[in-house]
C-alpha positions as CSV (number, residue, x, y, z in Angstrom):
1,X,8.9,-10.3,-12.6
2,X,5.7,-10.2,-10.7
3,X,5.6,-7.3,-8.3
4,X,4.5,-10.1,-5.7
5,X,8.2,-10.9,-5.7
6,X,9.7,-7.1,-5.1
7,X,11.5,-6.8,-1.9
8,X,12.9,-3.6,-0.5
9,X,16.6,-3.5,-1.0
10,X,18.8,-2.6,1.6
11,X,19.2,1.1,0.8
12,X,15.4,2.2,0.1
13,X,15.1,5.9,2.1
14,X,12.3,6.4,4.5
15,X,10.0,8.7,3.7
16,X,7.7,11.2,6.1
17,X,4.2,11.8,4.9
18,X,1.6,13.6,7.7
19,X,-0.3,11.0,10.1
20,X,1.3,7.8,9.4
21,X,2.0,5.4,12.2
22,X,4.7,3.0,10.8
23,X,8.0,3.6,8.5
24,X,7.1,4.4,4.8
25,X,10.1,3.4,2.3
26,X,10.6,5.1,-0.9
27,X,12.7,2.5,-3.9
28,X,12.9,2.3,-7.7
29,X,13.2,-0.4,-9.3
30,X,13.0,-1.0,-13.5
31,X,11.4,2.8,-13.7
32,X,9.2,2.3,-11.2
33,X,9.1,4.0,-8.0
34,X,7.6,1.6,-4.7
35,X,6.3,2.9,-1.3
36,X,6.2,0.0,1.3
37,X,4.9,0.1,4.5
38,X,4.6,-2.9,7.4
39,X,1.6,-2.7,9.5
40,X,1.4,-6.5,10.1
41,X,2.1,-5.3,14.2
42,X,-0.6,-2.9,14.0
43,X,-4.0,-3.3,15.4
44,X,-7.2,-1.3,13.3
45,X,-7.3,1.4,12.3
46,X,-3.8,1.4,12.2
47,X,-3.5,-0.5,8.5
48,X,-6.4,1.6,7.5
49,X,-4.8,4.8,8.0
50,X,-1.6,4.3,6.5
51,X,-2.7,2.2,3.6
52,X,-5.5,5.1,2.9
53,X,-2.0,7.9,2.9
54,X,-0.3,5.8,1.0
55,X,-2.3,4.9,-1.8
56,X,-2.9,8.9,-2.0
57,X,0.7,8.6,-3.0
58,X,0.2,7.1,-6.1
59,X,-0.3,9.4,-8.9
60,X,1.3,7.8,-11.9
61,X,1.2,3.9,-13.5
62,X,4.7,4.6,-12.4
63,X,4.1,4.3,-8.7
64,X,3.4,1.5,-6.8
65,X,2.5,1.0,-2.9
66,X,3.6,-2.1,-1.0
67,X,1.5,-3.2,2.3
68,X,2.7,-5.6,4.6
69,X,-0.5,-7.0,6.7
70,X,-1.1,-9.8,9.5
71,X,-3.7,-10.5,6.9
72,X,-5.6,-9.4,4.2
73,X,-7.7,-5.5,5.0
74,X,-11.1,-6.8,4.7
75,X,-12.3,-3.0,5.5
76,X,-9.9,-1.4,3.2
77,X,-10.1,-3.4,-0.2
78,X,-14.1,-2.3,-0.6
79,X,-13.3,1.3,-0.3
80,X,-10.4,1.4,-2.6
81,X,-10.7,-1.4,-5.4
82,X,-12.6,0.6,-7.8
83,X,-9.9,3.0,-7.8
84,X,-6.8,1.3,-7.8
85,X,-5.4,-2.3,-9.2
86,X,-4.7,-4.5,-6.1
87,X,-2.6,-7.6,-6.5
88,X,-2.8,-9.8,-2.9
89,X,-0.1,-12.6,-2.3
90,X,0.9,-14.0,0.9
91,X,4.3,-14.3,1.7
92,X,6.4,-17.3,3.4
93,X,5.4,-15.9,6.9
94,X,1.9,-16.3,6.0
95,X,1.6,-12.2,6.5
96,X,-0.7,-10.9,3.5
97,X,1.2,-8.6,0.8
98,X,-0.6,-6.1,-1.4
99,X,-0.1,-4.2,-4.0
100,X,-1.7,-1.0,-5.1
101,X,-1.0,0.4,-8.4
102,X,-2.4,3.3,-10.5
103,X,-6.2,2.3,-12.2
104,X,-6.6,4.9,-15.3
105,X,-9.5,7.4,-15.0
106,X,-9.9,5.8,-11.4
107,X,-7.2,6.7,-9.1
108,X,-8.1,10.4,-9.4
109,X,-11.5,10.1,-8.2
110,X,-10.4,8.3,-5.2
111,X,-12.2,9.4,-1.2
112,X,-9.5,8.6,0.8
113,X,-10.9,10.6,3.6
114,X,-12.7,8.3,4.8
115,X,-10.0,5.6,6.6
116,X,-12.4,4.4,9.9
117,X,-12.0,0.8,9.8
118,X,-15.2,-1.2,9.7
119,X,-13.5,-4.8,8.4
């Protein structure tokens, strides 16, 4: 199954991590553990901010992290794609829906410091 298709099920558990602005949900599903967040209500930097804590969650090819957009992050894909697989779909509501995932050798040399929106 493509992770394009994953939806949160009913009893993923929120999650607290310092400075984010909208809910983040922890899940596993098949082995791997998912952290999705909806900022498709959120003006910038808002999307910026959370999708630059988020993808500082992902430490493992085990650990994925779900964003729900109004559209796709034209600010935040530059900074990050180096560093991390990204897999964009857009879903029945027309919101965009990534996917960030672990890139080997890559993820670890991430600068997510930097999360001022300029897209």
């Amino acid at each position: 199954m493509s992770d394009l298709k994953i939806t949160k099920p009913d009893d993923a558990k929120e999650i607290k991590v310092e400075g984010q602005t909208v809910p983040f949900y922890e899940y596993k599903i098949d082995g791997t553990t998912y952290i999705e967040f909806d900022t498709s209500r959120c003006g910038p930097p808002e999307p910026m901010v959370n999708a630059m804590l988020a993808v500082g969650l992902i430490k493992d090819k085990n650990t994925k992290v779900i964003m729900i957009n109004h559209k796709s992050p034209a600010g935040l894909l530059p900074k990050i794609n180096a560093n991390f697989d990204i897999e964009e779909g857009t879903l029945d509501d027309g919101k965009a829906k990534l996917i960030f995932s672990y890139k080997e050798g890559m993820s670890e040399k991430a600068d997510l410091s930097d999360n001022s929106c300029h897209g």
